[in-house]
N, C-alpha and C positions, 0 to 999 in steps of 0.2 A: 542244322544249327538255327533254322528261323523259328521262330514261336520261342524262345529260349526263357522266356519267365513265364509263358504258359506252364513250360513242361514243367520248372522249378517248381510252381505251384499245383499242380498235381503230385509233386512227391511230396511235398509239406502236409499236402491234407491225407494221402495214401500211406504215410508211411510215416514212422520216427525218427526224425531228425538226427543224424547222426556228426559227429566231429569226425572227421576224415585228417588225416596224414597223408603230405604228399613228398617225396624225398625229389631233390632237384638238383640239379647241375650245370655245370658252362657256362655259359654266361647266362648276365640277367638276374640275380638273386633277388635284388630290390624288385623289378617287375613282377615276380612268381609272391613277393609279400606284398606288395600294394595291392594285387590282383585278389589274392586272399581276404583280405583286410575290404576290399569295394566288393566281394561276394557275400562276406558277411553282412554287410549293411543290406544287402540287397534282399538275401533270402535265408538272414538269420543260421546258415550252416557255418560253423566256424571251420574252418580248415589250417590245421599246423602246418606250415612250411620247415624244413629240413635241407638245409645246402650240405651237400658234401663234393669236396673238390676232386674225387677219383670213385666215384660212386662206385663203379664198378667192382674196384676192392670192397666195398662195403656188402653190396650186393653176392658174390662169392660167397662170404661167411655167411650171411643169413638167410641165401637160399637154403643150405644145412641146414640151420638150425630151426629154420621157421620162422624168426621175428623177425616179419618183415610189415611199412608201411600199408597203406589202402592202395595208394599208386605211388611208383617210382618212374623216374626217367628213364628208357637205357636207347643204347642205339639199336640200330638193325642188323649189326653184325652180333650183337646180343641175345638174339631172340631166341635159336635155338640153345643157349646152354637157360633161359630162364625158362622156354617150354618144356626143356627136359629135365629138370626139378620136379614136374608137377604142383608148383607150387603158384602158378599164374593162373588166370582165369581165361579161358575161352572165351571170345567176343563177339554178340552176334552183328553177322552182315548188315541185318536192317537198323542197328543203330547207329552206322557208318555212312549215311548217306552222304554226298558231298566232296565222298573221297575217290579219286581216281584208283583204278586196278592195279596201276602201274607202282603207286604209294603204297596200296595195302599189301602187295605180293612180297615186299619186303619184309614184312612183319607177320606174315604165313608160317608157320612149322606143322608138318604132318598135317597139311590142312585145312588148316586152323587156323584164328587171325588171334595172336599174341599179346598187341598193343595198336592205341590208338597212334596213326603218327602225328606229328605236330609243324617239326621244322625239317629244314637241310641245310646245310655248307656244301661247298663242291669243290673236286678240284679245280684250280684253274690257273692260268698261265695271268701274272701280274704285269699289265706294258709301263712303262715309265712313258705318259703320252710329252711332257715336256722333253725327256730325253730324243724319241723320236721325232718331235719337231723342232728341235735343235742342228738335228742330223740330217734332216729333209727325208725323213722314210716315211712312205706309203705305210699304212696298216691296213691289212684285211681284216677280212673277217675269221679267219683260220689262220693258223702258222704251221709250219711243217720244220721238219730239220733242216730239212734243203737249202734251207733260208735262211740257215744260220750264221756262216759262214759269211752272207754276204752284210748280213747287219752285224756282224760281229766287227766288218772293218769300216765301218761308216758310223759304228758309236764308240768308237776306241778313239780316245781322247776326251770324246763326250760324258763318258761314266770309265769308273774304277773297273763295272765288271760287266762287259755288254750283257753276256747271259749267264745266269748260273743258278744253280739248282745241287741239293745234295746227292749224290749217286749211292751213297752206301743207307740211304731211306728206303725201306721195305713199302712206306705210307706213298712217296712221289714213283718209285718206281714199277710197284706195281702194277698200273694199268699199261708198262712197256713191257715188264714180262708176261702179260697175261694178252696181249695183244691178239697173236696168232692160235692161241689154244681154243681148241673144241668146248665145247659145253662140257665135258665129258671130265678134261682135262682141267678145266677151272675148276670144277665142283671135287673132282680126286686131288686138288690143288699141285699140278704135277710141272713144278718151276723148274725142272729138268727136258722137258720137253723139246725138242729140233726149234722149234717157233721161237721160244723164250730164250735160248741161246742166241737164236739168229739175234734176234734187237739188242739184246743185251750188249751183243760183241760191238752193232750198229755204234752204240748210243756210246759205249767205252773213247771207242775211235772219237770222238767228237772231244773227250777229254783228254784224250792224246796229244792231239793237234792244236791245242790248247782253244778251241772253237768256246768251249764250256769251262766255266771254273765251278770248282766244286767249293761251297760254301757251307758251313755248317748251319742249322735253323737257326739258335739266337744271331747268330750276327748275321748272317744272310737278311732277319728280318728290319736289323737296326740299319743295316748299309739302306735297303729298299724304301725304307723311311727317310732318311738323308738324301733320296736322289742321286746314290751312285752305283746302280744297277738298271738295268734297260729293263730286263725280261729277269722273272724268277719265277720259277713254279711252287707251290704253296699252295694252302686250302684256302678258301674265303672268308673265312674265319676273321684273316687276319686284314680283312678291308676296313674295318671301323676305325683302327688302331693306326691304319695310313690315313685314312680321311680328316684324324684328327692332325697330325700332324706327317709330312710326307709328298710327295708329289702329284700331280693332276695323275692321274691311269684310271686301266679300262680295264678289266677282267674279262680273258677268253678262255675258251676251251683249251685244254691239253692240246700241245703242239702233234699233230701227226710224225711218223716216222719214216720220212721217203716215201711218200705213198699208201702206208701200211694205217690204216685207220684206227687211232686212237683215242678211246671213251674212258675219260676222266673218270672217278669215284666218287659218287655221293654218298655222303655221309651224314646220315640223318637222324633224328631225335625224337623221340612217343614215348607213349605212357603206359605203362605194363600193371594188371590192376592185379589185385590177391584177394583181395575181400570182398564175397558175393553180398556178405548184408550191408553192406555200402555202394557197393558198385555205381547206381544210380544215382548219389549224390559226387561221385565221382566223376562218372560221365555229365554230368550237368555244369561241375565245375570246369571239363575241359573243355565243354562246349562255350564258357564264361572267356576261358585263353583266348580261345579261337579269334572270339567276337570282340576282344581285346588287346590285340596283341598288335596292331599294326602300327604302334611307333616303336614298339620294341623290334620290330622285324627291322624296319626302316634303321635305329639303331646300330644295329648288330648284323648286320646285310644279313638275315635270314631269307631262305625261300620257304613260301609257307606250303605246305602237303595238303592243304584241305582247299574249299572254294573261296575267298577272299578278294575285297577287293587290296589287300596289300601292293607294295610295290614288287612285281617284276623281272629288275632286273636280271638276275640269274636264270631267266627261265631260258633262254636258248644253251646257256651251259648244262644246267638241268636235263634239258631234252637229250642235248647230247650224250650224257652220261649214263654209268650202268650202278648198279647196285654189287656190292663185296656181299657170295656166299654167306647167309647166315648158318650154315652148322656150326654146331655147338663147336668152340677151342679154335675155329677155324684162322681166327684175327692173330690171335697169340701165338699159335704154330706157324704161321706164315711167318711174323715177327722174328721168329726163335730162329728162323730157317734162313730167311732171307737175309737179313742183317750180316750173319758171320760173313755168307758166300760173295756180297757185295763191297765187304770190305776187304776181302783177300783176293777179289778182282781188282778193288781200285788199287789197290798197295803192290796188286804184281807177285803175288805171294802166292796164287794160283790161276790158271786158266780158268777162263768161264766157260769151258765144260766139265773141266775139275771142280770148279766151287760151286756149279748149280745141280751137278750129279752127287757130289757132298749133300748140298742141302735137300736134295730130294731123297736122297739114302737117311735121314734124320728122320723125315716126314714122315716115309713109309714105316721107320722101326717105332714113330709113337703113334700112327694112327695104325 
């Protein structure tokens, strides 16, 4: 990223100026057009900005068809159905410099690196720090189950719902079914698995005993904003949105499971390009993000994927966490799968070796 209007001005004098399209999403839209609008002043490329609010759908059809931007946004759970299109470019390594392996392994398919990445969100367990110093709880640095029970009676009184989280969410509960699975087992996504049962049935129990309430995401996210939840589990996403209004907390990793080590999901954001005779003014521009971007991070708690002096934060949850399989349908079949089995586990409607042998019977008849 250093030299960044050297390199701009060697493409200006090397090559034709081209208008580039960028398609974008999630947050940030104003940032992605003032960025645009302070790159043209700079080096005279004008580049179209395009917000769509489910890209992805957008994305779907016109990998088909072919009309597609210069670069789009997708995530990394994305990359193998956009590498398997053929309709992306291959990125070389040495125009990547700055980026950790750990970043670009996500954005690999067959080999091959996909997209640039840019940002991340993570999972992460939200503390209510007022509520816990209300109650006089200690907070570490990790939280486990074990430990629920006894903060669950020391902020009872203190909040509406000492902890709670949705159980029939395929997005929070995945990294507890996928906890004990092999490498083997998470890539064949086999949520049927001995391991995946085990926690499952763990974590049920917890909602049994009424340790956990089960809250749906909108109001789960309005209660946590009001200060009448201790703990909820959630993306990071949605910390901008408490900072504005909401109580003092702290974002940690995913609560372990009795001992059983549990790695949060990153979920993170890059730039997937289509057009060779642009490419360069492409990459120039996202190298423009890069070098731009640190109050939109600070903003929107992003963790940024490249070298930066940004803020932070997130990076010990970061470290923690693992990266969601990118093959292609992988995010959506899980969804499809998951979803039913968890809600006929919490409803009692099936055992959770019945509704994760169901959903793994679904998996294997579509993949």
């Amino acid at each position: 990223m250093k030299k960044f209007f050297l390199s701009v001005l060697v493409i200006l004098v090397c090559s034709a100026v081209f208008g580039i399209t960028f398609w974008v999403s999630w947050e940030g839209e104003k940032f992605y057009r003032d960025a645009a609008a302070a790159f043209k002043e700079e080096t005279g490329i004008d580049v179209e900005i395009v917000y769509f609010p489910k890209i992805e759908e957008k994305l779907n059809i016109n990998l088909k068809t072919g009309y597609l931007p210069d670069a789009a946004m997708i995530k990394d759970t994305y990359v193998g159905d956009v590498a398997a299109s053929g309709r992306s470019l291959s990125l070389n390594l040495a125009s990547l410099t700055g980026y950790s392996q750990k970043f670009l392994n996500a954005y690999v398919w067959n080999g091959e690196i996909t997209a640039v990445p840019f940002y991340a969100d993570c999972q992460v367990a939200f503390v209510n720090l007022n509520a816990f110093e209300e109650a006089g709880i200690v907070l570490g640095e990790k939280l486990d189950f074990d430990q629920f029970e006894a903060i669950k009676e020391s902020l009872t009184g203190v909040v509406d719902y000492p902890i709670a989280f949705d159980f029939t969410s395929p997005y929070v509960m995945f990294p507890y079914v996928s906890a004990l699975m092999s490498e083997e087992e998470l890539y064949e996504l086999n949520v049927g698995a001995s391991g995946s049962r085990e926690v499952v049935s763990k974590i049920k129990e917890y909602f049994d005993n009424g340790v956990i309430s089960r809250l749906e995401r909108a109001a789960m996210n309005k209660l946590f904003a009001q200060g009448k939840i201790g703990i909820m589990l959630q993306g990071s996403y949605m910390a901008s949105k408490f900072r504005e209004k909401g109580p003092d907390f702290v974002m940690l990793p995913f609560p372990n499971i009795e001992g059983v080590e549990v790695r949060g999901i990153i979920d993170s954001k890059g730039f997937a390009l289509f057009n060779s005779d642009t490419s360069e003014q492409c990459m120039s521009f996202i190298g423009f993000l890069n070098e731009h971007s640190h109050d939109f991070f600070v903003e929107y708690d992003k963790y940024p994927l490249f070298g930066s002096d940004s803020p932070q934060e997130l990076e010990w949850v970061v470290n923690q966490g693992k990266f969601m399989p990118n093959l292609p349908g992988y995010q959506s079949l899980l969804f499809e799968a998951l979803e039913p089995a968890l809600q006929a586990i919490y409803s009692g409607a099936m055992t959770v070796d019945q509704a994760l042998s169901g959903a793994q019977s679904y998996i294997d008849s579509i993949r």
